[in-house]
N, C-alpha and C positions, 0 to 999 in steps of 0.2 A: 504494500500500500504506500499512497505518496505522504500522506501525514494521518496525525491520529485523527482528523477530522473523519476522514476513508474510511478510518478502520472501527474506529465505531459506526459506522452508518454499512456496514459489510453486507448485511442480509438487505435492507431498502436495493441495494447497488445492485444487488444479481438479479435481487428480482426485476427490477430495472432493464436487466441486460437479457432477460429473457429464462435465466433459473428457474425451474418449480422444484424440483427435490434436490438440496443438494445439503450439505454439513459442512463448516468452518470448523476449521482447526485453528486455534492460533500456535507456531511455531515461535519464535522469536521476535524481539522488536518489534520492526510493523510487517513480518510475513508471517501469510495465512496459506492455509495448503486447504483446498474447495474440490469436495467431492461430488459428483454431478451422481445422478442415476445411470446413462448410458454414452456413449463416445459420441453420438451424434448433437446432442444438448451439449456436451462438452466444447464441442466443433464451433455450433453454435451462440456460446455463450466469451467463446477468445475471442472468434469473429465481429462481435459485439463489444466486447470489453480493450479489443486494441482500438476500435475510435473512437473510444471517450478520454478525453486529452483531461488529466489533471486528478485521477482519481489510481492511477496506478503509477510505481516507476518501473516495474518489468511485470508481464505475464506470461505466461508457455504452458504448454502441456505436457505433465510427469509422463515420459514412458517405460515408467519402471515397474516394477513386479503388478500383477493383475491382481490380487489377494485385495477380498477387502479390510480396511485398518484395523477391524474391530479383532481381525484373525492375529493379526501380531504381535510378537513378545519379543524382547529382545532379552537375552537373557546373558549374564557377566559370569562367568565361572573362576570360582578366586581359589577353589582347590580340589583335588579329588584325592578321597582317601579310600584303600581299600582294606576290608576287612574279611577274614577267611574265618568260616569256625569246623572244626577238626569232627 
């Protein structure tokens, strides 16, 4: 987002841009990662969201893993112990 004016106003904006199901995430600072329902609305809503001048500084489409977020865990592994019993 280009300021916090944006990023409070995130759900008005997509609906704006033509969103009907989609989730914010806020990730950092003023990036928000927007999950759409299907690739076509997706299509449809950058196509929409790169001409509106003054409410983003970058937009693009993640094409990374297809999973949806709610499936992922990241997980830290700090030690493996093993134990035998006789």
């Amino acid at each position: 987002m280009l300021d916090l004016d944006a990023l409070k106003r995130i759900n008005p904006i997509l609906k704006d841009l033509g969103a009907k199901q989609f989730k914010v995430q806020f990730l950092e600072g003023l990036s928000v990662m927007v999950t759409l329902k299907n690739k076509e609305e997706a299509k449809k809503v950058l196509k929409a969201a790169k001409e509106v001048v003054g409410r983003f500084s970058s937009i693009f489409v993640w094409e990374g893993q297809s999973l949806a977020y709610e499936r992922l865990a990241w997980l830290k592994i700090k030690r493996i112990t093993a134990s035998f019993n006789a």
